[in-house]
DRENTORKOL-3810 file (N, C-alpha, C; in nm, 4 decimals):
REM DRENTORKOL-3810
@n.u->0.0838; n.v->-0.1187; n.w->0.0000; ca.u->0.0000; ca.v->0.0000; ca.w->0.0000; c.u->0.0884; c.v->0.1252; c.w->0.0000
@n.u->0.0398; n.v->0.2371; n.w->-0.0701; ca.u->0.1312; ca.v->0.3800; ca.w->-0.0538; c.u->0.1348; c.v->0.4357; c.w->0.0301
@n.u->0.2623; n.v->0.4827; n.w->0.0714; ca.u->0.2250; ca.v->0.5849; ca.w->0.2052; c.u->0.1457; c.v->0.7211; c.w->0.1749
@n.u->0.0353; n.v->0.7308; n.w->0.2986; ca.u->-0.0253; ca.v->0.8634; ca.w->0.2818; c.u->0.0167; c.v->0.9836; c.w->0.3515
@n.u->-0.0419; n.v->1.0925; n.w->0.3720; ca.u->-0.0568; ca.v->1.2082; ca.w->0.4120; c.u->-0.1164; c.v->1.2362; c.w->0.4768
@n.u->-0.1176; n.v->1.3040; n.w->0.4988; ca.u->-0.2770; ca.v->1.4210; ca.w->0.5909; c.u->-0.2583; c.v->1.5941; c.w->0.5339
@n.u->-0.3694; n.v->1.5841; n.w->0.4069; ca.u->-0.3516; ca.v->1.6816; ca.w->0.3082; c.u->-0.4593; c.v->1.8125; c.w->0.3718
@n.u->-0.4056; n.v->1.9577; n.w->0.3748; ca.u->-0.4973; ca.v->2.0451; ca.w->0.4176; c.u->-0.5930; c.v->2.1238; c.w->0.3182
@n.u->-0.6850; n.v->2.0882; n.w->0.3143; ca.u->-0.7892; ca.v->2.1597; ca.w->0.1942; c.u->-0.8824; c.v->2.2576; c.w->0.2150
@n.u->-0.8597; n.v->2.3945; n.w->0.1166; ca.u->-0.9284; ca.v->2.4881; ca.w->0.1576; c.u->-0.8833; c.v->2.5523; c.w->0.2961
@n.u->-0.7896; n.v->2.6085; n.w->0.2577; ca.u->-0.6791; ca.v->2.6934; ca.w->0.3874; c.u->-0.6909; c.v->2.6296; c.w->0.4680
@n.u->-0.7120; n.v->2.4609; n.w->0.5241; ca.u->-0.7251; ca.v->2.4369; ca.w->0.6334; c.u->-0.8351; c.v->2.3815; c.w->0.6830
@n.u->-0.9260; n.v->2.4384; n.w->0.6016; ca.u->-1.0618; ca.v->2.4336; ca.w->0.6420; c.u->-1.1034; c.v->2.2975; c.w->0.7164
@n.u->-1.0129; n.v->2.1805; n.w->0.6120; ca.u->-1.0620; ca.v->2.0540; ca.w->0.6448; c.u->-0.9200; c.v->1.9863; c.w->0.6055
@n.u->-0.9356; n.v->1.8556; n.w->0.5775; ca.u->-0.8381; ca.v->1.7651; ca.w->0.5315; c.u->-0.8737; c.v->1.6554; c.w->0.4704
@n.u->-0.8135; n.v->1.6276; n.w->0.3672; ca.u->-0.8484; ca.v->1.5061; ca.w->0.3238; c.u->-0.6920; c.v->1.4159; c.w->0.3394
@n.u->-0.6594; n.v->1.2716; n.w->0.3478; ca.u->-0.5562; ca.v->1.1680; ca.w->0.3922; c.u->-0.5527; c.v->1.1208; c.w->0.2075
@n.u->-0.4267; n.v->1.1179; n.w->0.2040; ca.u->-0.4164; ca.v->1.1407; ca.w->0.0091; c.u->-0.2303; c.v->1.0223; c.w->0.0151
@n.u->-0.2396; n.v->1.0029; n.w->-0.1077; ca.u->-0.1012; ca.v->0.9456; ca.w->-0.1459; c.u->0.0198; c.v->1.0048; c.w->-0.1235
@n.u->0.1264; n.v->0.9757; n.w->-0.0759; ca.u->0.2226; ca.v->1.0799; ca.w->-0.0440; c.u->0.2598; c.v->1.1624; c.w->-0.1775
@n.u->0.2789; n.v->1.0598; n.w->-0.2803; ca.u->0.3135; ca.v->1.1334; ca.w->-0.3620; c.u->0.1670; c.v->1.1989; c.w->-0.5013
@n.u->0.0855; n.v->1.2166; n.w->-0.4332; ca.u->-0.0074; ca.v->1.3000; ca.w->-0.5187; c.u->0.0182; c.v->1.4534; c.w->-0.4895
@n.u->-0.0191; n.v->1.4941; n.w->-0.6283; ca.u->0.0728; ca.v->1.6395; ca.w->-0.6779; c.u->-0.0689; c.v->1.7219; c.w->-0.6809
@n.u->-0.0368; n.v->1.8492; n.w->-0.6286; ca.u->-0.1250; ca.v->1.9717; ca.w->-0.6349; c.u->-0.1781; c.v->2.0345; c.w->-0.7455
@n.u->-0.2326; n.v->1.9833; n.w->-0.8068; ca.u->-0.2843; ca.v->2.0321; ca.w->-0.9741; c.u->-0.2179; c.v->2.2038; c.w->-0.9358
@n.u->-0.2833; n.v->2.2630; n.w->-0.8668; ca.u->-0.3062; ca.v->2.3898; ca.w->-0.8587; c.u->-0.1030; c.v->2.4455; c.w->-0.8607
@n.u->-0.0394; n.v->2.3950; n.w->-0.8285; ca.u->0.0910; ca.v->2.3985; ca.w->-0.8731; c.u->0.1457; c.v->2.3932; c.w->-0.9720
@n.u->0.0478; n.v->2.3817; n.w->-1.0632; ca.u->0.0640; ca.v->2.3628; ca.w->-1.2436; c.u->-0.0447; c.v->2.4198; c.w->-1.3132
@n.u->-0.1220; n.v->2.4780; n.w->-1.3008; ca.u->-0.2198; ca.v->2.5097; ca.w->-1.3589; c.u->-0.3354; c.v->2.6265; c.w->-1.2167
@n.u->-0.4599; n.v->2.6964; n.w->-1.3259; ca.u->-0.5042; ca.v->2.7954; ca.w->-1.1883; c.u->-0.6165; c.v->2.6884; c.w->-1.1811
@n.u->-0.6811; n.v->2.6543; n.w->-1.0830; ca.u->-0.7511; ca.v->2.5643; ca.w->-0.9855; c.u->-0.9083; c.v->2.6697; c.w->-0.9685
@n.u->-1.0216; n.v->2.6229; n.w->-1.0026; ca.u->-1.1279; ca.v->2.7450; ca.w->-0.9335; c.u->-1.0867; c.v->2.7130; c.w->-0.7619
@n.u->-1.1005; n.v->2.8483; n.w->-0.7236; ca.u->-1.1208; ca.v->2.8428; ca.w->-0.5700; c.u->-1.2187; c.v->2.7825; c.w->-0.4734
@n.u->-1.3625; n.v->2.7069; n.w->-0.5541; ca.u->-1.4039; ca.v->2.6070; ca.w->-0.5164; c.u->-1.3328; c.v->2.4778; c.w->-0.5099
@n.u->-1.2321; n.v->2.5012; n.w->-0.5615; ca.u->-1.2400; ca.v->2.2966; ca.w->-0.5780; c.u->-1.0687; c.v->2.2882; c.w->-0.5539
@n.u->-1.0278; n.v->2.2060; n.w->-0.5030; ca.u->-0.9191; ca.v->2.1309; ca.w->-0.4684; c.u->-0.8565; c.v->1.9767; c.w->-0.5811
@n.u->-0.7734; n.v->2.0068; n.w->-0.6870; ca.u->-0.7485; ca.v->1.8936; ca.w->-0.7481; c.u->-0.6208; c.v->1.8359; c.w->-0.7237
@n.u->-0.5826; n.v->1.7058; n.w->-0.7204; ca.u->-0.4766; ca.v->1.6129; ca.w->-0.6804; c.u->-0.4952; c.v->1.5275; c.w->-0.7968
@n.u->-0.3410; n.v->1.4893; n.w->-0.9051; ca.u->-0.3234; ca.v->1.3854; ca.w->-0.9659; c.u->-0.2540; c.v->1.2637; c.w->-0.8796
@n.u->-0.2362; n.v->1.1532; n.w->-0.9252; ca.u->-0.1427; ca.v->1.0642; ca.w->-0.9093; c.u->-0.0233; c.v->1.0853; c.w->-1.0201
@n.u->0.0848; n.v->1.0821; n.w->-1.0008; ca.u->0.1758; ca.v->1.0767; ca.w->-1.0764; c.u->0.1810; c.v->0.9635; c.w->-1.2070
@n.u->0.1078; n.v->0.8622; n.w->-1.1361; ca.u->0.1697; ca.v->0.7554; ca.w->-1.2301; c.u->0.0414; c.v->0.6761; c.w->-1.2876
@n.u->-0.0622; n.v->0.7307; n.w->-1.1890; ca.u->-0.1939; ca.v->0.5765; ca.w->-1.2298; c.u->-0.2778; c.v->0.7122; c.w->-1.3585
@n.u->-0.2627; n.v->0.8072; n.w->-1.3915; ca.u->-0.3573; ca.v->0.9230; ca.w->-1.4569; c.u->-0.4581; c.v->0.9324; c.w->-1.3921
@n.u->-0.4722; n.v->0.9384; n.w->-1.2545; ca.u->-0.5997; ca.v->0.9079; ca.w->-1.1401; c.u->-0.5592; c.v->1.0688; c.w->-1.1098
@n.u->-0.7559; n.v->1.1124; n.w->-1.0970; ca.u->-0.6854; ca.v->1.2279; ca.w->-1.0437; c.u->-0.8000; c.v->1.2369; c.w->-0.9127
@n.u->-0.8141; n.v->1.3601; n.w->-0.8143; ca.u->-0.9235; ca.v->1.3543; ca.w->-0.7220; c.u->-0.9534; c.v->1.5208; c.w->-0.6897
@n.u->-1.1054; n.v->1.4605; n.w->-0.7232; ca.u->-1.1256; ca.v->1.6958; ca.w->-0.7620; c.u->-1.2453; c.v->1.6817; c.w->-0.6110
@n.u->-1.2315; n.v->1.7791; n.w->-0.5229; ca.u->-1.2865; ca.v->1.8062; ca.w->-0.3914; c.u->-1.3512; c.v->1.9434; c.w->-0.4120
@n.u->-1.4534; n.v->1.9567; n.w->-0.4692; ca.u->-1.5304; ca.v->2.0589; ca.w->-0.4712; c.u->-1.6521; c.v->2.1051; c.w->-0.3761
@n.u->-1.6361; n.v->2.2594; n.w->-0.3566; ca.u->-1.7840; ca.v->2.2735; ca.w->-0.2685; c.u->-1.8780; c.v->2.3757; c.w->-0.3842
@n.u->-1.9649; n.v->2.3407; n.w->-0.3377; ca.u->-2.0802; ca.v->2.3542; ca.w->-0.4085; c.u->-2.2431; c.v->2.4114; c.w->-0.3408
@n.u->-2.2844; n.v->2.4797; n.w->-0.3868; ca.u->-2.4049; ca.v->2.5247; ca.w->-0.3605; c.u->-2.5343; c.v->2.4824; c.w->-0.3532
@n.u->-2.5828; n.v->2.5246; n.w->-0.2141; ca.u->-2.6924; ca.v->2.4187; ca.w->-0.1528; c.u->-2.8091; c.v->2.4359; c.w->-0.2645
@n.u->-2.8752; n.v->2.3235; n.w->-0.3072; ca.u->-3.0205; ca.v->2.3442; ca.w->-0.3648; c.u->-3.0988; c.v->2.2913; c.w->-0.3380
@n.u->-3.2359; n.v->2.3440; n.w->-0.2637; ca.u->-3.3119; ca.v->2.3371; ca.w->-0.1756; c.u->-3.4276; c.v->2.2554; c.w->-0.2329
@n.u->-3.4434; n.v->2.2320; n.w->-0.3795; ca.u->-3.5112; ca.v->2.1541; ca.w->-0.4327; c.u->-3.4948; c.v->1.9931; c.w->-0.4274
@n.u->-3.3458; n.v->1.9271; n.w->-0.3623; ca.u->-3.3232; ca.v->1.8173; ca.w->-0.3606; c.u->-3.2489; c.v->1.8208; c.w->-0.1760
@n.u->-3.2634; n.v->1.6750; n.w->-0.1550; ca.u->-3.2396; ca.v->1.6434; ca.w->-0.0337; c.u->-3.1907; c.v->1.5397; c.w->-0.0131
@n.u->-3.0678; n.v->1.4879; n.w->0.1207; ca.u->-3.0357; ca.v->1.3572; ca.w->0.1661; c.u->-2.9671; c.v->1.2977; c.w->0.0073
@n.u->-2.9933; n.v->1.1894; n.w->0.0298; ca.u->-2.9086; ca.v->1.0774; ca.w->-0.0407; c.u->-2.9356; c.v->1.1545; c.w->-0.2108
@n.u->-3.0785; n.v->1.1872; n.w->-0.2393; ca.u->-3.1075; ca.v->1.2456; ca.w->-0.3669; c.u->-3.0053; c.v->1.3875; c.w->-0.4106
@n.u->-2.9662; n.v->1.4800; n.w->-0.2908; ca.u->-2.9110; ca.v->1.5586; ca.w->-0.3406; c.u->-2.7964; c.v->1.4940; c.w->-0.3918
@n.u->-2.7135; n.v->1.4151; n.w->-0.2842; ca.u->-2.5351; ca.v->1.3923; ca.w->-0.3284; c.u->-2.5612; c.v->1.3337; c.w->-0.4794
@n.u->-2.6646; n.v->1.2675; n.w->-0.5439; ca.u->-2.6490; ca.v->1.2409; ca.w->-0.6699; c.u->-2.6675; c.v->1.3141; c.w->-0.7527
@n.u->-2.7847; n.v->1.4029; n.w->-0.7476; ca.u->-2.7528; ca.v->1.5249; ca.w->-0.8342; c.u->-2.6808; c.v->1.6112; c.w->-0.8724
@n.u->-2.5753; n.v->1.6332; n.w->-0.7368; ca.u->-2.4690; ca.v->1.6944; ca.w->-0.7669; c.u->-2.3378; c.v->1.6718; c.w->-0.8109
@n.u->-2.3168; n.v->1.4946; n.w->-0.7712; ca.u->-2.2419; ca.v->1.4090; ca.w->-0.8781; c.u->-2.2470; c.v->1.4365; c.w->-1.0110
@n.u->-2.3869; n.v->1.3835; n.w->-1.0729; ca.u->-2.4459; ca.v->1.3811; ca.w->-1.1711; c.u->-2.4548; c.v->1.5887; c.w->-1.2226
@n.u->-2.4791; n.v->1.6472; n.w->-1.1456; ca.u->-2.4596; ca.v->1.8552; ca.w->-1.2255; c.u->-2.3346; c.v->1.8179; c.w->-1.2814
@n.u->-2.2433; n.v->1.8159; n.w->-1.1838; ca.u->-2.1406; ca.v->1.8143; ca.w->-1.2037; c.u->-2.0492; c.v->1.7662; c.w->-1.3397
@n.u->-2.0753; n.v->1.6516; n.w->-1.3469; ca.u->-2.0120; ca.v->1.5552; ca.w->-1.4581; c.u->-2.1071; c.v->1.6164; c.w->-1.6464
@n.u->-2.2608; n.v->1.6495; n.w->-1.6176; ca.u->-2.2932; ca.v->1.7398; ca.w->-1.6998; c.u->-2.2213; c.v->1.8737; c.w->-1.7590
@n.u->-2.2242; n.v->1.9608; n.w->-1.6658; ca.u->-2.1177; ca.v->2.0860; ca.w->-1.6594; c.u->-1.9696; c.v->2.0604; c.w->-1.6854
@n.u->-1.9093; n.v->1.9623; n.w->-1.6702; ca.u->-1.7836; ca.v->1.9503; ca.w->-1.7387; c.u->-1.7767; c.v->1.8469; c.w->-1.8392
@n.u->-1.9276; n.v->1.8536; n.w->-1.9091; ca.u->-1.9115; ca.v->1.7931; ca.w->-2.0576; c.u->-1.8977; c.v->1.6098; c.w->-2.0136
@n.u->-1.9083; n.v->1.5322; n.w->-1.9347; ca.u->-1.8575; ca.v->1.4176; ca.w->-1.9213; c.u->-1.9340; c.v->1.3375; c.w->-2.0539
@n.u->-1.8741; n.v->1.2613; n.w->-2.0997; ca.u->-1.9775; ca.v->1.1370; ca.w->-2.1842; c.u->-2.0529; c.v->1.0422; c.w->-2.1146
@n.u->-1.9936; n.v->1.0123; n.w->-1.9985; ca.u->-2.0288; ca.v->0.8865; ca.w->-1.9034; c.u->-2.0785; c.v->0.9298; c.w->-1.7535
@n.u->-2.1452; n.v->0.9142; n.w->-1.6577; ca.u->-2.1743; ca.v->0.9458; ca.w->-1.5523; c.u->-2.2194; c.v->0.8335; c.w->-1.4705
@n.u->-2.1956; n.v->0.7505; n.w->-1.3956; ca.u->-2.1983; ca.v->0.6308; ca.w->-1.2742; c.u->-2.1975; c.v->0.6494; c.w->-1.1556
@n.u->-2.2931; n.v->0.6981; n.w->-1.0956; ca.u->-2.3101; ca.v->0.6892; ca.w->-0.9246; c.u->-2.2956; c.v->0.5333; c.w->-0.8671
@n.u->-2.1653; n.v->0.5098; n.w->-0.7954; ca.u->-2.1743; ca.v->0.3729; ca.w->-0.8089; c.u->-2.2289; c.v->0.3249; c.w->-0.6675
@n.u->-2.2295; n.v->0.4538; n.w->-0.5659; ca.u->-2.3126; ca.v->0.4361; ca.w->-0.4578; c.u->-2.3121; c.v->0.5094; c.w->-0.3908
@n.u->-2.3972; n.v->0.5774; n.w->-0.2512; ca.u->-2.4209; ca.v->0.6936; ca.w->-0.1761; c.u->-2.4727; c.v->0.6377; c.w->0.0060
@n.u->-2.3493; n.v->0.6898; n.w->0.0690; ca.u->-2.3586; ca.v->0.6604; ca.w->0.1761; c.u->-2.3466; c.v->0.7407; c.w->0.2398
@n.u->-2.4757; n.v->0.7463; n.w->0.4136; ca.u->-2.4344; ca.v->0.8205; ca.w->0.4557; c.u->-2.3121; c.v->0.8934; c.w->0.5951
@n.u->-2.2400; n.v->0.9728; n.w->0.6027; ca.u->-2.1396; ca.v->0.9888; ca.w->0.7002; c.u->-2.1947; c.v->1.0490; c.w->0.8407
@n.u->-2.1652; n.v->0.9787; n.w->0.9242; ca.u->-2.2011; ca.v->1.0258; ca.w->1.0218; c.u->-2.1394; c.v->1.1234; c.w->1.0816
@n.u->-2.2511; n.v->1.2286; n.w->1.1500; ca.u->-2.2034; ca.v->1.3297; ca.w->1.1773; c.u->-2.0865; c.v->1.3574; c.w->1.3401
@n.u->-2.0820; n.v->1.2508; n.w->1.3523; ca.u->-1.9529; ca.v->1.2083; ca.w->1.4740; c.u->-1.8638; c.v->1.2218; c.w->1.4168
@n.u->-1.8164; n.v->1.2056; n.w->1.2706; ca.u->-1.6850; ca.v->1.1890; ca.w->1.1643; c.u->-1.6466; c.v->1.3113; c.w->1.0993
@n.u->-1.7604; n.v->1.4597; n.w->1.1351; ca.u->-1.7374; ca.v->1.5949; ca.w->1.0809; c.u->-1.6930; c.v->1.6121; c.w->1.1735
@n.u->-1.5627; n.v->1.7588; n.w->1.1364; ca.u->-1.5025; ca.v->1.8754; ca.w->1.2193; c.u->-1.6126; c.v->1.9546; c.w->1.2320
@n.u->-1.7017; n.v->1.9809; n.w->1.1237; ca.u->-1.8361; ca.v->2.1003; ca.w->1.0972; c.u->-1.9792; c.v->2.0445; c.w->1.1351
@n.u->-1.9279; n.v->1.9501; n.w->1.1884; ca.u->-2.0560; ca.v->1.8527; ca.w->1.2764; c.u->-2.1670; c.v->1.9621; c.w->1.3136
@n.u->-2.1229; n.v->2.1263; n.w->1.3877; ca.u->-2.2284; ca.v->2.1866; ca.w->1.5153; c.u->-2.2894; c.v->2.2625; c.w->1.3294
@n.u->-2.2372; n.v->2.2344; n.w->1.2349; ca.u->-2.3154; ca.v->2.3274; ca.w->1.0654; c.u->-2.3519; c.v->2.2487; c.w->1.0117
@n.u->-2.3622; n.v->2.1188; n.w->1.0445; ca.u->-2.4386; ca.v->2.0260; ca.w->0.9262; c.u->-2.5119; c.v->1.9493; c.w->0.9630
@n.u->-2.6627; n.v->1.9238; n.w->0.9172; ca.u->-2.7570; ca.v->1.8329; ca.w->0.9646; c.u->-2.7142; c.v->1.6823; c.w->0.9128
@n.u->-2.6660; n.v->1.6656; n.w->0.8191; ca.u->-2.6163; ca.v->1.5717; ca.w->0.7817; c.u->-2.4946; c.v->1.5924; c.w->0.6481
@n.u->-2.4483; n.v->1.4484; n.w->0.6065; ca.u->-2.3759; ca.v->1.4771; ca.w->0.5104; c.u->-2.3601; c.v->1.3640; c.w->0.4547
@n.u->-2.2929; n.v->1.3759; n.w->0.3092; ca.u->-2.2987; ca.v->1.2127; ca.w->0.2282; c.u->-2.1856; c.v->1.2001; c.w->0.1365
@n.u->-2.1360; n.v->1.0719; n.w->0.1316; ca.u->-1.9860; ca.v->1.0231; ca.w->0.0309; c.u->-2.0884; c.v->0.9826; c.w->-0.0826
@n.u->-2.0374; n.v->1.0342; n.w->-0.1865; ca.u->-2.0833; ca.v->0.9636; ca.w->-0.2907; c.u->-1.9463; c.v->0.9130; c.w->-0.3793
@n.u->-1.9636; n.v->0.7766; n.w->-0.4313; ca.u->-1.8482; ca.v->0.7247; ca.w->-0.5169; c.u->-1.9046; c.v->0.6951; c.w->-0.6276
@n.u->-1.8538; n.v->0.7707; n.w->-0.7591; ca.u->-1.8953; ca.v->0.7058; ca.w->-0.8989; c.u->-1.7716; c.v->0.7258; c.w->-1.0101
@n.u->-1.7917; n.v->0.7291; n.w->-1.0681; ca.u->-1.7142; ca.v->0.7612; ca.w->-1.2501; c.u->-1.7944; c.v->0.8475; c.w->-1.2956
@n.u->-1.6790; n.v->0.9624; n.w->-1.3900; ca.u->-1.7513; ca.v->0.9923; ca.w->-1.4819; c.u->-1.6362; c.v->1.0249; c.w->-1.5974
@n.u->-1.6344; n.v->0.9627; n.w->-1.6580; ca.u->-1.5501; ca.v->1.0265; ca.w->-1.8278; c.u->-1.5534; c.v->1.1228; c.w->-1.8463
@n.u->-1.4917; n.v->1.1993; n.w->-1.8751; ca.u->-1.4444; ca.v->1.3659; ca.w->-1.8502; c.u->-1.3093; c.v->1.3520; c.w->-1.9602
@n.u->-1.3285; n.v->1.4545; n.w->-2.0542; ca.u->-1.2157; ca.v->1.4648; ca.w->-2.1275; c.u->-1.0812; c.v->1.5354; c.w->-2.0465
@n.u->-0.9904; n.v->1.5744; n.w->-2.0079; ca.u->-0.8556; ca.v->1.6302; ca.w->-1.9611; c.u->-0.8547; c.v->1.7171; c.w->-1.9975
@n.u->-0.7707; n.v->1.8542; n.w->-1.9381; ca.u->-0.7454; ca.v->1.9907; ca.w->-1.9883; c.u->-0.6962; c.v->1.9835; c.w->-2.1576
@n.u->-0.7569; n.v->2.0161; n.w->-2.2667; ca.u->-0.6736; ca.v->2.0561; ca.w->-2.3781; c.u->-0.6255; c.v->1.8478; c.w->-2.4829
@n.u->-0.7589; n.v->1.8127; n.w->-2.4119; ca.u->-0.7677; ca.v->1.6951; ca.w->-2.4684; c.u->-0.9170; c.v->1.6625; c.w->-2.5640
@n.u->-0.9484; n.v->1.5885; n.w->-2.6607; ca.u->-1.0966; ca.v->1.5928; ca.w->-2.6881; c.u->-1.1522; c.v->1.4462; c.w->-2.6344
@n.u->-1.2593; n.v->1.4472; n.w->-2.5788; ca.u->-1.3472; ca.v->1.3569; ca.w->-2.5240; c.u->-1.3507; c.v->1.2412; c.w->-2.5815
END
């Protein structure tokens, strides 16, 4: 297994535990100030940590897929796979006393690369 980290995201705000050697997109390129991206050096794996804006029309387990799913729309994806949605308990947030709840969602989505075609 690779050794990890304990990576600080969003000045701090939070952290995510990452590969030692995954590289700071934003060290190569400008990054929106929503979102946090990390490649792997070697697997072309990359991991984008975005925040995003509440919409009050969806809820619980239904929102985290919609916003999977906005998401992968808005950056053009061909493919989109929610491969499942679980929820985190709020014992496991730092922002536990701001959030009624919260949810991991894991899927795919095909996404062409910066300056690549789909």
């Amino acid at each position: 297994m690779e050794p990890m980290r304990d990576c600080p995201l969003f000045g701090g705000a939070f952290s995510a535990i990452l590969p030692t050697g995954a590289i700071d997109v934003s060290d190569l390129r400008p990054v929106p100030d929503n979102q946090e991206v990390f490649c792997h050096p070697v697997t072309d794996q990359s991991l984008i940590v975005e925040l995003l804006e509440l919409q009050a029309h969806v809820q619980g387990e239904a929102a985290a897929r919609y916003h999977f799913e906005d998401v992968g729309g808005v950056q053009g994806a061909r493919a989109v796979h929610v491969e499942s949605v679980q929820p985190l308990g709020l014992e496991n947030l730092a922002l536990r006393g701001c959030c009624q709840e919260a949810w991991v969602v894991s899927g795919k989505q095909q996404i062409a690369k910066e300056n690549q075609q789909p």
